[in-house]
C-alpha positions in Angstrom: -9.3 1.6 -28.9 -7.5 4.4 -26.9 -10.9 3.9 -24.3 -11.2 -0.3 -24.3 -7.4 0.0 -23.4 -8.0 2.4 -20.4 -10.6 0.4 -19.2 -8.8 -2.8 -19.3 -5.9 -0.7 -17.3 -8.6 0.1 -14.8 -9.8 -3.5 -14.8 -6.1 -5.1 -14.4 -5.1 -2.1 -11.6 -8.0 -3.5 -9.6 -7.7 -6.9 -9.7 -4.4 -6.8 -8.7 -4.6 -4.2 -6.2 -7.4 -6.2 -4.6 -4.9 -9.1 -4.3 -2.7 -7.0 -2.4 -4.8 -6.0 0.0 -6.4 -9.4 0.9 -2.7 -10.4 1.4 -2.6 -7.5 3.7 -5.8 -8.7 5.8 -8.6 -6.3 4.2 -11.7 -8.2 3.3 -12.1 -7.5 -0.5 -14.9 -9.6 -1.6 -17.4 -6.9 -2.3 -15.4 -5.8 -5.3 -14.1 -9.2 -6.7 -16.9 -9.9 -8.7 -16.7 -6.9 -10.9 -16.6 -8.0 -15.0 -14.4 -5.4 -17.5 -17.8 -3.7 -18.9 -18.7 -2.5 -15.0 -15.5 -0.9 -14.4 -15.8 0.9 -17.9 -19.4 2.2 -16.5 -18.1 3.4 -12.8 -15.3 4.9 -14.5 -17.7 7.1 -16.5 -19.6 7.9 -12.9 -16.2 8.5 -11.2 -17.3 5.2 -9.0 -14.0 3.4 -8.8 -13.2 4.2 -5.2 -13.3 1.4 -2.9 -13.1 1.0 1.0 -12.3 -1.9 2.5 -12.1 -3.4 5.7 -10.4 -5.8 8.2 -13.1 -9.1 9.2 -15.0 -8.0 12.3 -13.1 -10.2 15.0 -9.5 -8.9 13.7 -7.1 -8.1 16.6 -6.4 -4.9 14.9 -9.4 -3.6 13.3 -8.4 -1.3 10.1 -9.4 0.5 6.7 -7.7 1.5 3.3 -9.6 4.0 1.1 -8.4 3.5 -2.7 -8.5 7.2 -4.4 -8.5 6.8 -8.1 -7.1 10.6 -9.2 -6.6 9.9 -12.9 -7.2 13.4 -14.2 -5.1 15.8 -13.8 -1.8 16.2 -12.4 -2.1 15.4 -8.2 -1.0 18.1 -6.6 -0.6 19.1 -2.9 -4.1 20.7 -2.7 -5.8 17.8 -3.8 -4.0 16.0 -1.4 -5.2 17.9 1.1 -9.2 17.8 -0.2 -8.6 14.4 -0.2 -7.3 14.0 3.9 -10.3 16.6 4.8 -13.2 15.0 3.6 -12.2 11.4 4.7 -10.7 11.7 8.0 -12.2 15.2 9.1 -15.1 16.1 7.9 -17.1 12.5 6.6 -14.8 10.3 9.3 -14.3 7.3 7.0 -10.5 7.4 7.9 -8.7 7.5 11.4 -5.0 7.3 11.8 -4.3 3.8 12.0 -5.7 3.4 8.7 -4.3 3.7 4.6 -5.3 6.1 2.0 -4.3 5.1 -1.6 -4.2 7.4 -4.3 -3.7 5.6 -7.7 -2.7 8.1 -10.7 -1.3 7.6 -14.4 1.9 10.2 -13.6 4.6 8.7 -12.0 5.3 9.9 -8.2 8.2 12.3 -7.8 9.8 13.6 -4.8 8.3 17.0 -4.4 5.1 14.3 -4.2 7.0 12.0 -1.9 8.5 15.1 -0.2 4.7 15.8 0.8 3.7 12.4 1.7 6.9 12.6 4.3 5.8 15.7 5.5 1.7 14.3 6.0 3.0 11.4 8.2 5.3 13.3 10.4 3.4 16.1 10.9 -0.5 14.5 11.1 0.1 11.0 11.3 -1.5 10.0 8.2 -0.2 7.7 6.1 -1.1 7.7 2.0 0.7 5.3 -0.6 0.6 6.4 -3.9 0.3 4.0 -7.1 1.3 4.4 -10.7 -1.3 2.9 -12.6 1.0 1.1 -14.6 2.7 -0.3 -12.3 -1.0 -1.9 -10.8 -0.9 -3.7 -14.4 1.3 -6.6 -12.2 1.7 -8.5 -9.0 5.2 -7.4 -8.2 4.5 -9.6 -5.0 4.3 -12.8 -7.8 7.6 -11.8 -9.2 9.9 -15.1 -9.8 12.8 -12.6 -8.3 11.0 -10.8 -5.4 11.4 -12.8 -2.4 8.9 -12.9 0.6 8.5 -9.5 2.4 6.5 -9.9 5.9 5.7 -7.3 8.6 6.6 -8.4 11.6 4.5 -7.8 15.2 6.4 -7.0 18.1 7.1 -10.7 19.6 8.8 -11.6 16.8 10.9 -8.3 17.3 11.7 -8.6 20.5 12.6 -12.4 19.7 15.3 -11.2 17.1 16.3 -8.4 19.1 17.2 -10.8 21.4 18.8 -13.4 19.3 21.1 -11.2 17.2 21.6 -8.9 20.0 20.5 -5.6 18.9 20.2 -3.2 20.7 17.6 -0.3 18.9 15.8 -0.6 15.9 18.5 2.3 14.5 20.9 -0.9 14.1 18.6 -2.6 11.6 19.5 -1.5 7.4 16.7 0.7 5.9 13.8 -0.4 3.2 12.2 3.5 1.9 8.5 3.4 2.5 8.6 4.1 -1.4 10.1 0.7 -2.3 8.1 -0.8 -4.8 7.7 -3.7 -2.5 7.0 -2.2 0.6 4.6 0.2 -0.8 2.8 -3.9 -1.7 2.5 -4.8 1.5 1.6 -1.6 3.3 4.9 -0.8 4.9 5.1 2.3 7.6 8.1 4.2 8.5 8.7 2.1 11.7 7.8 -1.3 10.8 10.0 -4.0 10.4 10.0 -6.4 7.9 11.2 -9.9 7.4 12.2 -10.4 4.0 12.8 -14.9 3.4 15.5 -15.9 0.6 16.9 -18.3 -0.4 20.4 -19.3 1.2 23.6 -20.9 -0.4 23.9 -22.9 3.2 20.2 -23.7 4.3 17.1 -23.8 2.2 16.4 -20.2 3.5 17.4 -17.2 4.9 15.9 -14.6 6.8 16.6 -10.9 6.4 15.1 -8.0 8.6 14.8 -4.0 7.3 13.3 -1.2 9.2 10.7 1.0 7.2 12.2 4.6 6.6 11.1 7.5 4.9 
């Protein structure tokens, strides 16, 4: 029982990190098609990883590596075994590119600490998942409104129009928010996050990504 509920934990995680990730721009048809038994089976090989890509003619080409760590406890030297072999030594990963690391503990900031300390120091940027929390679409959530990242016309446009002056001005969203981590925020993004409005239908909202 303890195993067919794993597996369907697996199977759920998947499917709706896939979703994610085609809502990001990352082609994910290669893995859509996979049934409950064959997840079982690649988790017995250790085959869950995935990599997926942007479509060929995107205007920014890039790639997200999903690292399923579901043994033991991720510490910084796996971390580290994880960055070497896919953006030094195999060269699957560059820096404009995600690695996601999906694990059954919950992350805690001597983790997150690390993470910090990777992106300011090397440039490389890794989200890491609770498996339980893959077992939803927080992104479907009734009460989570519409998060966007925004390219830089549209932030020069609103720079303009509510007159600010440096992106310093703008309140914070933590690269750790459950629904920035959704959508693939980076400490420096913006994003624009649409609610609904008491005195128009909506309203539009901006945060800068932080650590």
């Amino acid at each position: 029982m303890a195993q067919s509920s794993n597996t369907t934990a697996l199977f759920k995680s998947r499917f709706n990190l896939l979703n994610l990730l085609k809502k990001q721009g990352y082609e994910t048809k290669d893995y859509e098609e996979f049934s409950v038994n064959e997840v079982h089976i690649m988790n017995n090989n250790k085959q869950l990883d995935m990599l997926l890509s942007s479509p060929e003619d995107a205007e920014s080409p890039k790639k997200v590596y999903v690292k399923y760590h579901l043994g033991k406890t991720l510490r910084r030297e796996n971390i580290n075994d994880y960055i070497d072999d896919l953006y030094t030594i195999e060269n699957v990963l560059n820096k404009s590119d995600t690695l996601i690391i999906i694990m059954k503990q919950e992350p805690h900031e001597p983790l997150t600490a690390i993470l910090n300390e990777i992106w300011e120091q090397e440039g490389i940027f890794i989200i890491l998942f609770n498996l339980e929390r893959l077992q939803f679409n927080i992104l479907e959530h009734e009460y989570v409104p519409n998060h966007q990242i925004i390219e830089e016309q549209e932030i020069k446009f609103i720079k303009q129009r509510y007159n600010i002056r440096s992106n310093a001005d703008l309140p914070d969203i933590s690269r750790y928010d459950p629904v920035a981590q959704a959508i693939g925020l980076r400490p420096g993004q913006i994003c624009k996050i649409t609610r609904p409005s008491k005195t128009a239908i909506t309203a539009d909202y901006y945060r800068i990504c932080s650590q």
